[in-house]
C-alpha positions in Angstrom: -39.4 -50.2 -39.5 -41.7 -52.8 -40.4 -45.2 -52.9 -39.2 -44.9 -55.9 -37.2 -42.3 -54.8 -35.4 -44.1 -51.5 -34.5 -46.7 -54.0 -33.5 -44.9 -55.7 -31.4 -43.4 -52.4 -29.7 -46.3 -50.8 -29.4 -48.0 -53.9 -27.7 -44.6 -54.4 -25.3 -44.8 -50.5 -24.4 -48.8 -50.5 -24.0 -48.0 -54.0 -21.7 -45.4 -52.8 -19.4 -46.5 -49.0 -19.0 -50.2 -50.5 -17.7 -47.9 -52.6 -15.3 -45.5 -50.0 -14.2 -48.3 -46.6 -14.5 -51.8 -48.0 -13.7 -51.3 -51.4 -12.4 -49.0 -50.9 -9.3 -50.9 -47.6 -7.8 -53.9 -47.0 -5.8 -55.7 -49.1 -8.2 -54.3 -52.1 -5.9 -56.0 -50.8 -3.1 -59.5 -50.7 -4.7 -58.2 -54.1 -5.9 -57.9 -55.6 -2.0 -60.5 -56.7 0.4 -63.1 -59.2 0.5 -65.0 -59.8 -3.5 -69.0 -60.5 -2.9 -70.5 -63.5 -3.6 -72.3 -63.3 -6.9 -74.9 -66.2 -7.9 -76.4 -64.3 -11.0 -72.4 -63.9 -12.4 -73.9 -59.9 -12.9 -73.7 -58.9 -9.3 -77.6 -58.2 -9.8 -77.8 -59.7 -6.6 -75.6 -58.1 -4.3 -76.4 -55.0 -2.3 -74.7 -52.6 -0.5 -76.2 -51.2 3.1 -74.8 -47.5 3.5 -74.5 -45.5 7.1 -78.2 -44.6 6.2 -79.0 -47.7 5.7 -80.1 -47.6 1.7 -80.0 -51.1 0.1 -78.1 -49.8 -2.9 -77.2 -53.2 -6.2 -73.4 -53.0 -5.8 -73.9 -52.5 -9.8 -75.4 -49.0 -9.1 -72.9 -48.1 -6.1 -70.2 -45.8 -7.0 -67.4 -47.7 -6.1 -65.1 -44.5 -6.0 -65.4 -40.9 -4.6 -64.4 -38.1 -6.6 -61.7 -37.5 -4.7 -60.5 -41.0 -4.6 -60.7 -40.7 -8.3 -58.6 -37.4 -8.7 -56.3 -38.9 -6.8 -56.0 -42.0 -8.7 -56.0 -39.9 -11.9 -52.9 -37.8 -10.5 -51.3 -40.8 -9.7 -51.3 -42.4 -12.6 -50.6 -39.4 -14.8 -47.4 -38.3 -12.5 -46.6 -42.3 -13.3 -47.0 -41.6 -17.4 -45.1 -38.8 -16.6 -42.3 -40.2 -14.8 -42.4 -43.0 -17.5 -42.1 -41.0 -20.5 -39.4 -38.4 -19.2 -37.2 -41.1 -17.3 -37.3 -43.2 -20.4 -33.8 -42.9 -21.3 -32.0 -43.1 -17.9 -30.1 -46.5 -17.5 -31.2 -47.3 -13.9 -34.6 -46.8 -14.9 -34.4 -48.9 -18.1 -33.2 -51.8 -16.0 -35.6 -51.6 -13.6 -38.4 -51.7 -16.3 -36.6 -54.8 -18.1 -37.4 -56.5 -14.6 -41.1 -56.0 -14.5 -41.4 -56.1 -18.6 -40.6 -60.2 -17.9 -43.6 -59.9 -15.9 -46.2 -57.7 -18.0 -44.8 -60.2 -20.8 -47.0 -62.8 -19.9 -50.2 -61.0 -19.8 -52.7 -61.1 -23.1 -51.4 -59.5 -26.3 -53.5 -56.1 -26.8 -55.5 -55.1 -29.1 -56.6 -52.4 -30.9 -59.4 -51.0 -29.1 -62.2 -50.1 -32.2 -65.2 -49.2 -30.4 -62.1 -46.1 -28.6 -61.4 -45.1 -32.1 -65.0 -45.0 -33.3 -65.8 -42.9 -30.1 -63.2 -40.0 -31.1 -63.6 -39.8 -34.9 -67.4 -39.6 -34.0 -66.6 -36.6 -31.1 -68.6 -38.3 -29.0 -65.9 -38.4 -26.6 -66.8 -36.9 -23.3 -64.7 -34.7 -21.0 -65.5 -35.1 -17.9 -67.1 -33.0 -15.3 
């Protein structure tokens, strides 16, 4: 196979499985609700007031809980999973052809350097 067809592949695959495994889960939900007003562009200037009342820069605020981020994690993994192992099933095939007219028209990827450097360093961090 040539490279730019592996290319292409590759970018299709990488396109639709953020649409189908990451996109359309509980990410959505930290996706909804009212955005802040930002006047710096860096959110420098936007605070959050917690039930104690701390002013904390919504750039400092955790905007998920570890458990809101295991869960998000399982989700998207059992997705992957689902993805991968359903792959070759018909029904499921056609129902990916649907949303891959849709993941289409997002931005070509593209190869993510500063990842690469980051694991042939082992500076990649597992986390806690």
């Amino acid at each position: 196979m040539k490279s730019t067809d592996e290319d292409r592949i590759a970018a299709r695959l990488a396109k639709l499985m953020a649409m189908i495994c990451v996109r359309n889960t509980g990410i959505e939900e930290l996706h909804a609700g009212t955005v802040p007003v930002t006047h710096t562009g860096d959110y420098s200037d936007v605070f959050i007031t917690d039930a104690d009342g701390r002013q904390i820069r919504w750039s400092d605020a955790s905007h998920l809980d570890d458990d809101q981020m295991r869960s998000l994690m399982r989700q998207i993994v059992d997705r992957l999973y689902t993805f991968h192992l359903k792959a070759d099933d018909q029904g499921f095939r056609d129902h990916l052809d649907r949303w891959l007219t849709v993941a289409e028209r997002w931005n070509e990827p593209k190869l993510d350097e500063s990842f690469l450097a980051t694991i042939s360093r082992g500076e990649a961090k597992l986390p806690s």
